[in-house]
C-alpha positions in Angstrom: -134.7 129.5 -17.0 -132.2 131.0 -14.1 -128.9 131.9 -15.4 -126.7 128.6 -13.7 -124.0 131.0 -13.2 -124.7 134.1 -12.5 -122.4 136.9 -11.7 -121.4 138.4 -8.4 -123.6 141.2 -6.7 -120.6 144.4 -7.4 -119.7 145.1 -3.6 -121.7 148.6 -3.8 -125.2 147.4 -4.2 -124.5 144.8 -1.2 -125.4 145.7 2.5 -124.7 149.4 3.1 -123.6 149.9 6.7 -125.8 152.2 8.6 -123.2 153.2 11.2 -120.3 155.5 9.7 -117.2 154.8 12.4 -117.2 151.0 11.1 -118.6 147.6 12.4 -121.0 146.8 14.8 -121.5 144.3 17.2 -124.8 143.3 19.2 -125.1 144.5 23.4 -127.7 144.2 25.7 -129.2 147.7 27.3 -132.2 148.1 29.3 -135.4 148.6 27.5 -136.6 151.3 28.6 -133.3 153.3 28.1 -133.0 151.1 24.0 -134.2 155.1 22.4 -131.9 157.2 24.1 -128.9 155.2 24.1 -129.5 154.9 20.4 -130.1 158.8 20.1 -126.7 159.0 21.5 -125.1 156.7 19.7 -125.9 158.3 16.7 -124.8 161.8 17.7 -121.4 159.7 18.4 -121.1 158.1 15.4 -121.7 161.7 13.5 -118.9 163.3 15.5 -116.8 161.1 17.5 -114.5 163.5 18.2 -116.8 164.6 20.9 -117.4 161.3 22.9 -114.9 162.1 25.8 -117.1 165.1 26.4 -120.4 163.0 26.0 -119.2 160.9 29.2 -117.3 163.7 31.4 -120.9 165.3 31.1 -122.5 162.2 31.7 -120.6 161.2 34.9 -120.9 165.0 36.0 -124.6 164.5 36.2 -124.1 161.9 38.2 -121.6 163.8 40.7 -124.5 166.2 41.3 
């Protein structure tokens, strides 16, 4: 017979977030592009301290 009141899951064995700069929310992206933008992502959320240079980079490609 199941215990009728069991106790609470302790909060460290619950859902571990995989991301570590906090929540996440759901966005739409292309497809084709889902791996890369992921890639990034994750070099972002390892060292955010770098994202302004991610984009100027970015958007200097672009400039070219």
């Amino acid at each position: 017979m199941a215990n009728p009141k069991p106790a609470p899951a302790p909060p460290e064995v619950l859902f571990k977030p995989g991301w570590v700069t906090g929540k996440t929310k759901a966005v739409r992206i292309p497809t084709a592009l889902e791996k890369q933008v992921k890639d990034i992502a994750r070099c972002l959320d390892r060292k955010p301290s770098i994202a302004d240079q991610v984009l100027a980079y970015a958007q200097s490609l672009l400039a070219e």
